[in-house]
Structures are given as structure tokens and as C-alpha cells.
C-alpha positions in Angstrom: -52.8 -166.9 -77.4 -50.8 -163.8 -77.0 -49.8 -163.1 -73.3 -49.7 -159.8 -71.4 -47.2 -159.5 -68.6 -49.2 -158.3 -65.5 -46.2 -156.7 -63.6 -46.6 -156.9 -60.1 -46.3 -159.8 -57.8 -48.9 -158.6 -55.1 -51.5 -161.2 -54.8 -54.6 -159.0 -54.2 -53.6 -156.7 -57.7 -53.5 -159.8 -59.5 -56.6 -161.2 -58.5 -58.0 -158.0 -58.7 -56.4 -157.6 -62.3 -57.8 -161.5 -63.6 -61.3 -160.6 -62.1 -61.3 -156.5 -63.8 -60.0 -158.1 -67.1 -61.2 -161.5 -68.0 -62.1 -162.0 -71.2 -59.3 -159.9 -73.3 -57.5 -162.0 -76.0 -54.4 -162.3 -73.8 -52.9 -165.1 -71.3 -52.4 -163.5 -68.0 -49.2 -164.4 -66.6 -46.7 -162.8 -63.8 -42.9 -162.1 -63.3 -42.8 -165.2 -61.8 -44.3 -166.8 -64.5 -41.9 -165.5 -66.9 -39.1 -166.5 -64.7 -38.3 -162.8 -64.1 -36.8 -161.2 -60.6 -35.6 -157.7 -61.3 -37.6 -155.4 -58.9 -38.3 -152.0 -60.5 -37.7 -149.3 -58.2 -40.9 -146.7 -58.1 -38.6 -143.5 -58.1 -41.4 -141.0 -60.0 -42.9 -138.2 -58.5 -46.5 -139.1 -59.6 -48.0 -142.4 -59.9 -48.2 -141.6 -63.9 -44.4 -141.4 -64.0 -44.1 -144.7 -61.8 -46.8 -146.6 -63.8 -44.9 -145.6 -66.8 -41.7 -146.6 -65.7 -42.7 -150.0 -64.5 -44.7 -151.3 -67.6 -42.0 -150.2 -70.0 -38.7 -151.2 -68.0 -40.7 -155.0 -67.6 -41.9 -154.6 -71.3 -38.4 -154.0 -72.1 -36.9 -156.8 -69.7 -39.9 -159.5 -71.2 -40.4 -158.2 -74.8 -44.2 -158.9 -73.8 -46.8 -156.1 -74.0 -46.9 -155.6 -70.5 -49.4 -153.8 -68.2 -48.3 -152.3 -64.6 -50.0 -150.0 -62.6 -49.0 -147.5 -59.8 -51.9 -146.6 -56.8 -52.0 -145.0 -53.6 -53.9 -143.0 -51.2 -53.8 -139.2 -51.3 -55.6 -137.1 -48.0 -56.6 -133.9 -48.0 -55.5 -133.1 -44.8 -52.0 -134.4 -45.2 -51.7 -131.7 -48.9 -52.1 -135.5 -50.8 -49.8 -137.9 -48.8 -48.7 -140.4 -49.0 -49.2 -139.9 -52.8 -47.3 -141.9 -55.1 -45.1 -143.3 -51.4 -48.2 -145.3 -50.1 -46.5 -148.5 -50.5 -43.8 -146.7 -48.6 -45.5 -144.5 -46.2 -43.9 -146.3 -43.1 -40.7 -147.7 -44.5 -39.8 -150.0 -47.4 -40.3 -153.0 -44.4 -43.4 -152.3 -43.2 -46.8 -153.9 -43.5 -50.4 -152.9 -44.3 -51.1 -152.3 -40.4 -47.7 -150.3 -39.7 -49.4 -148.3 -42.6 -52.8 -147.7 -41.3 -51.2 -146.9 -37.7 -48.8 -144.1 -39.3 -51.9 -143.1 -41.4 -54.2 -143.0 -37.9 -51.8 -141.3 -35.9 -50.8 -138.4 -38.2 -55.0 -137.4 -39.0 -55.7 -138.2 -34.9 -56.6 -134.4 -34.5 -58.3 -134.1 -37.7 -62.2 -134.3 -37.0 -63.5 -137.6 -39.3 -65.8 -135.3 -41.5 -62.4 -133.0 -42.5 -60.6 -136.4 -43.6 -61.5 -136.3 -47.2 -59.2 -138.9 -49.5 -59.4 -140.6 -52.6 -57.6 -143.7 -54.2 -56.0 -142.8 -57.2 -55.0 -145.1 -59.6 -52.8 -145.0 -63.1 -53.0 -147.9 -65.9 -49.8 -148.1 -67.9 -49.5 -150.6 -71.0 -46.6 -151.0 -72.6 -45.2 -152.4 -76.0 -41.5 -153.1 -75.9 -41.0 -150.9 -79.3 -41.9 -147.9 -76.3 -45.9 -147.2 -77.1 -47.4 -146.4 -73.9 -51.1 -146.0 -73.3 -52.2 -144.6 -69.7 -55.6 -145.3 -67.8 -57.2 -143.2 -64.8 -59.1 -144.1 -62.0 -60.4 -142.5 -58.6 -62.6 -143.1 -56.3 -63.2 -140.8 -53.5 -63.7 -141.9 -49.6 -63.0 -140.8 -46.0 -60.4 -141.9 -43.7 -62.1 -143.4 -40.4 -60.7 -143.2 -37.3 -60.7 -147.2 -37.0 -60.2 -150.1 -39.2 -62.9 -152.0 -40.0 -63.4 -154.9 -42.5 -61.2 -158.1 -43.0 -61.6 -158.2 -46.9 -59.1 -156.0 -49.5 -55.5 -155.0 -49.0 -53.6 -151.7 -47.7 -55.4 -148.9 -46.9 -59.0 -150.6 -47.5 -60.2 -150.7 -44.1 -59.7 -147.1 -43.3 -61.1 -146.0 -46.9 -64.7 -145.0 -46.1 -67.0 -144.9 -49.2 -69.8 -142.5 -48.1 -72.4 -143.6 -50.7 -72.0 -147.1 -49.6 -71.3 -146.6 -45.6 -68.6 -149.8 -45.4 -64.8 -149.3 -46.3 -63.4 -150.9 -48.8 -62.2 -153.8 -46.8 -65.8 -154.8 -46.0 -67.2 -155.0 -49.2 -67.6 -157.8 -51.3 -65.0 -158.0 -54.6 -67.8 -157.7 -56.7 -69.1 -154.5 -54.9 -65.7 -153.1 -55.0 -65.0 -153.8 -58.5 -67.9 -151.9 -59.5 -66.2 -148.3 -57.5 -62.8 -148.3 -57.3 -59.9 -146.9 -58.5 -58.5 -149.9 -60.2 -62.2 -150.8 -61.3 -62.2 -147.6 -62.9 -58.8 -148.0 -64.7 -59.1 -151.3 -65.6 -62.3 -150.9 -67.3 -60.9 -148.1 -70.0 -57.6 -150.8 -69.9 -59.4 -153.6 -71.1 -61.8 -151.6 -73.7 -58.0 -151.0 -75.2 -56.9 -154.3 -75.2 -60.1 -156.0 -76.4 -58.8 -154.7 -79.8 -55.3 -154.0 -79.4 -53.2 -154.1 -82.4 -49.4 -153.4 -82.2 -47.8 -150.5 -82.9 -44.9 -150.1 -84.6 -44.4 -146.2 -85.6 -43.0 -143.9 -83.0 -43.4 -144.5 -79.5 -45.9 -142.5 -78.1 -47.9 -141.9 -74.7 -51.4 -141.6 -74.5 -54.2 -141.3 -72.2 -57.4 -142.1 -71.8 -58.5 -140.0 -69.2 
């Protein structure tokens, strides 16, 4: 079977990524699967441009069709921070909860009703000849003033879906695979690589918005 290079090493993406994309023709496997430790630094000013960058530098480094994706959190009332520097937001050291204080503290006189955000998330897949297909997602939310939830990763338990009244860290994976950003993404990702065939003309991006 022909394998696609999932490039990230963060546990909740790639479980998130097996459950969003079982059943494409491709073996799933990791860096560390492929015996590969080069880090690639997210230096783009959009998470387009970082997605991009990391699914064709690892295509490159693997010469397997590779599939890397950059998300974060943008708030209103912070003009769209963190932006493309969620992972980031508190320092390249920090954890989720250093992240959700920093978060907290800078909206703490911003009333919960003005604290409109959205997860935004980018689908890059790479071929190492340099064809590059790009896949949205976004789900929109609310910043609470408290976490609350044990399940997800980062931000989740101060992301507020209104429809639903939990954050993302309290819902189920199946409940959250159905809204969010990566849902979103991953769905138009795998619709491309159910019938993926290579591409061997000029390199080219595309999206599929």
C-alpha cells in the first residue's frame, strides 16, 4: 500500500488525523516512523504559508506524498492573535495551560459575549516533484473566561461552541469531528486522496476552499 507521511509528531493531530481519514488508500505513518528528526521551523506569516512549508520541506526530506497541517486560534478582540503563533503564543517552552493563562489574562477585561474566535485550520499535501493542494477549515466559537473540559488539546477548553454550549475539550471525538476546523479540512483532504493520482507536470498549488 502506498504511505502518506502525516508530518507532525503531536499525538492528539494524529489521532485526530487516523480517525478524520481512515479509509484512503494510503498507510498512515509518522516522522518517527520514517526514522526522520529534522524539526521544520513554522516561520510563515499565515498558516497557508506554514502548512505549505511543512508538507513540502518533509515531502522533500521523505520523497513520500506527505500531508501537514498548520492551526491555531485567531480572537477578535486581540485583531486575530495568536494567529499562525498559537503553538507559540507563550514561548517556544510552554505548555497548553501557560497558553490558556496568557490567552485568559490578555481578554480579562473583555466582556465574554465580545470574545468572538474561531479555529482556523490549513491542509497542505505535498508531492516531492512540488504539487501542493491546500484544504480550509473553520469553526467559529467564544473564548470563556474559564477552562472547562478534560478531553482535546490546546486551546479546547476555552473554545466555546455556542450551538453546542460545551468547549471543545468537553465533547466527545466524535462530536468534535463532526465541527471543527480540522474536521472541516480533513474531509475535503481525504475526498482528494480517495483518488489521488500523481502528478508529474509543473508544480502547482491549489485550493480547495
Amino acid at each position: 500500500m502506498k504511505k502518506l507521511l502525516l508530518a507532525t509528531n503531536n499525538k492528539g493531530k494524529l489521532r485526530e488525523f487516523h480517525y478524520l481519514l481512515q479509509g484512503i488508500p494510503f498507510e498512515m505513518v509518522t516522522p518517527a516512523d520514517c526514522g526522520i528528526n529534522e524539526e521544520v521551523e513554522e516561520v510563515g506569516d499565515s498558516f497557508e504559508e506554514n502548512a505549505i512549508l511543512k508538507a513540502t520541506s518533509m515531502a522533500s526530506i521523505s520523497c513520500i506524498l506527505t500531508l501537514a497541517d498548520d492551526s491555531g486560534l485567531e480572537v477578535d478582540a486581540l485583531g486575530g492573535e495568536p494567529g499562525p503563533r498559537s503553538h507559540r503564543f507563550a514561548g517556544e517552552n510552554a505548555t497548553d495551560e501557560d497558553r490558556i493563562a496568557l490567552l485568559l489574562e490578555k481578554l480579562k477585561n473583555v466582556p465574554e459575549l465580545h470574545r468572538l474566535a474561531q479555529f482556523r485550520c490549513v491542509i497542505a499535501i505535498a508531492e516531492p516533484g512540488g504539487r501542493v493542494e491546500l484544504c480550509p477549515g473553520a469553526c467559529p466559537g467564544i473564548i470563556v473566561s474559564k477552562p472547562r473540559g478534560s478531553r482535546g488539546f490546546g486551546y479546547d477548553p476555552v473554545f466555546l461552541v455556542p450551538e453546542l454550549g460545551k468547549t471543545m475539550a468537553e465533547l466527545t471525538l466524535g462530536e468534535k469531528n463532526r465541527i471543527s476546523h480540522r474536521a472541516q479540512a480533513a474531509a475535503r483532504a481525504k475526498e482528494l486522496l480517495m483518488n489521488w493520482e500523481p502528478f508529474n507536470s509543473t508544480p502547482d498549488i491549489t485550493s480547495h476552499d
